[in-house]
TORMARFI-52601 format. One record per residue (C-alpha): residue in three letters; x, y, z. Coordinates in Angstrom, 2 decimals, always signed. Example, Ala and Ser with C-alpha at 12.3 -4.5 7.8 and 13.67 -1.06 7.14 Angstrom:
% residues 2
{rest=ALA&px=+12.30&py=-4.50&pz=+7.80};
{rest=SER&px=+13.67&py=-1.06&pz=+7.14};
***
This chain:
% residues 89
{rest=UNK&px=+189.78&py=+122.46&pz=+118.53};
{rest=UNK&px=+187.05&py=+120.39&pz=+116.08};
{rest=UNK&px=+188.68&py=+117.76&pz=+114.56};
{rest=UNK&px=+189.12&py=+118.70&pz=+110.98};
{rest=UNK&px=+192.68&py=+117.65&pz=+109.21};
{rest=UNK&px=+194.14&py=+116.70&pz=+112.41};
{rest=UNK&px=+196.64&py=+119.54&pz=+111.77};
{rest=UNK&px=+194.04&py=+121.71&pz=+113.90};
{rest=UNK&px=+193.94&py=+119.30&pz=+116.42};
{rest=UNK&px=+198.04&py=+119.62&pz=+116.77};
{rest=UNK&px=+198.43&py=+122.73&pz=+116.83};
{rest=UNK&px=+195.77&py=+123.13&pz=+119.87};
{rest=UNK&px=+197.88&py=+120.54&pz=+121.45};
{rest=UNK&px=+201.18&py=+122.21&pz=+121.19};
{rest=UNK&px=+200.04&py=+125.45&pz=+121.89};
{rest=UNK&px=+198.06&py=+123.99&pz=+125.20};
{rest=UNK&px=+201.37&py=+122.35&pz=+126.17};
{rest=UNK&px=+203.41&py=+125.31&pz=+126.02};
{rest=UNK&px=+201.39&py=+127.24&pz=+127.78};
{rest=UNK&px=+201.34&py=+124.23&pz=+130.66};
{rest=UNK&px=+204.95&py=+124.36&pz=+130.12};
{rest=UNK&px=+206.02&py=+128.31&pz=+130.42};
{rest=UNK&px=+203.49&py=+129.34&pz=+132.58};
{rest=UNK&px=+202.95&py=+126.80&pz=+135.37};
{rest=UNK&px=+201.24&py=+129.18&pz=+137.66};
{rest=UNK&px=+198.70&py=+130.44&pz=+135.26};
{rest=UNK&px=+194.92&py=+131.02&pz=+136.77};
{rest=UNK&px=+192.87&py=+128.56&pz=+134.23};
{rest=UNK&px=+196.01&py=+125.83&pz=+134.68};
{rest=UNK&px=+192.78&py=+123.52&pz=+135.29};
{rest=UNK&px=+191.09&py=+124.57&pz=+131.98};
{rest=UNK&px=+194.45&py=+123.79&pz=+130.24};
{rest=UNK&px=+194.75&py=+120.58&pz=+131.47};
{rest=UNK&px=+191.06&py=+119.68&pz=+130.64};
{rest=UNK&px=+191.41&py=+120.51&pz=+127.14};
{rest=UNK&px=+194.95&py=+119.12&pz=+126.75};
{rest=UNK&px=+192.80&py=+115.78&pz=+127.84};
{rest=UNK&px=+190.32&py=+116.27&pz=+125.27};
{rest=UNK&px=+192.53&py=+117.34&pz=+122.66};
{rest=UNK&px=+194.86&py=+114.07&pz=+123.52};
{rest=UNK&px=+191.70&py=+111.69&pz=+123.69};
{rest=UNK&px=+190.83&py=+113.13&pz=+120.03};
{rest=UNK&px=+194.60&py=+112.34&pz=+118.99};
{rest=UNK&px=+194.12&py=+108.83&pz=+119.77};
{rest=UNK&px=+196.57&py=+109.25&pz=+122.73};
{rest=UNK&px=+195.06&py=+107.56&pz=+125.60};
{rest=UNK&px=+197.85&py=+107.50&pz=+128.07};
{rest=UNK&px=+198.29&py=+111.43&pz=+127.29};
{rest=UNK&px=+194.93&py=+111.80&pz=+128.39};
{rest=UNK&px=+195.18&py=+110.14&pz=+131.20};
{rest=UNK&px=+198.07&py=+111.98&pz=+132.19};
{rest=UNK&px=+196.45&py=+115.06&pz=+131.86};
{rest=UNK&px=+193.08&py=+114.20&pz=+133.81};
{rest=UNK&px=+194.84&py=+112.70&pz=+136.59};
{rest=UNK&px=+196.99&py=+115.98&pz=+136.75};
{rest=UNK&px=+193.82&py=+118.03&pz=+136.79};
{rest=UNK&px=+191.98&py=+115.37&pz=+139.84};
{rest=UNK&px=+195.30&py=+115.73&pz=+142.19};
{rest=UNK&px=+196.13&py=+119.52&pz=+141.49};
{rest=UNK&px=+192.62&py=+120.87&pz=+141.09};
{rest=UNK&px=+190.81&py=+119.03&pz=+142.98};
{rest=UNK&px=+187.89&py=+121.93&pz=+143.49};
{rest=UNK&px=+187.83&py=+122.38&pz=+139.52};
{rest=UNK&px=+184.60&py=+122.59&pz=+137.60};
{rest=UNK&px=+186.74&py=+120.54&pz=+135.73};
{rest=UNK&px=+186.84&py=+117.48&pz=+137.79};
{rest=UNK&px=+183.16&py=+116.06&pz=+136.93};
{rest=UNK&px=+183.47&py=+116.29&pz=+133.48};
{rest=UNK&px=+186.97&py=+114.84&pz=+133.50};
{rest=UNK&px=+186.01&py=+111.83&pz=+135.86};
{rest=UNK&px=+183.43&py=+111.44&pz=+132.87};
{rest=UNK&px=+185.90&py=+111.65&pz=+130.49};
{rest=UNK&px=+187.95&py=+108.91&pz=+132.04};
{rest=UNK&px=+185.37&py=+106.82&pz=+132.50};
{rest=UNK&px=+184.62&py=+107.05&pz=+128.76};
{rest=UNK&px=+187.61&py=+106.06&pz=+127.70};
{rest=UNK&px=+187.91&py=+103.09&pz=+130.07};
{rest=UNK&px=+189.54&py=+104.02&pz=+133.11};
{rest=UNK&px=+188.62&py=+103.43&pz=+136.37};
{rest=UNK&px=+191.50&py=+102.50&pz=+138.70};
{rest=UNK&px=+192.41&py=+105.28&pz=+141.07};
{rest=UNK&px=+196.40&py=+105.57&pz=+140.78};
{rest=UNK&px=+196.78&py=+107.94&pz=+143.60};
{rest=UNK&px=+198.12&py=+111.49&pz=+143.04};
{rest=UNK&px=+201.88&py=+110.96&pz=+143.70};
{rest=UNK&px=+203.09&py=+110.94&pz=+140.83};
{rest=UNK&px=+201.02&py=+113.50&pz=+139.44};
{rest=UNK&px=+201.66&py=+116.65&pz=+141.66};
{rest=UNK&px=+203.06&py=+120.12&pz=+140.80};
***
């Protein structure tokens, strides 16, 4: 998932989201989610990444995911807490 051509950093994307996709019940659905953040904050795609932390808070809330994706979110200059509505599974 380093950076390289940006072609790397695609293809980890699509393959992440196909496996969030297909198999919605799959044991590391947290991991997944954490990575499709980082992957999507490498991308440039900042409301991706958001998307995908706030997915990971709500549905995974007991993660060892969750600190280092409030970090994340922080980094990137979020800090408003939208609620978890919209973000359940």
């Amino acid at each position: 998932m380093n950076n390289g051509n940006g072609h790397r950093l695609a293809g980890a994307a699509s393959r992440l989201q196909n496996i969030a996709e297909r198999y919605r019940r799959f044991s590391k659905m947290d991991e997944v989610l954490f990575r499709l953040m980082v992957v999507s904050v490498a991308r440039e795609k900042q409301d991706e990444a958001v998307r995908y932390g706030w997915e990971l808070i709500c549905n995974y809330p007991l993660s060892e995911y969750v600190p280092k994706t409030f970090e994340r979110l922080n980094e990137i200059g979020v800090s408003s807490w939208q609620g978890c509505e919209d973000f359940k599974r």
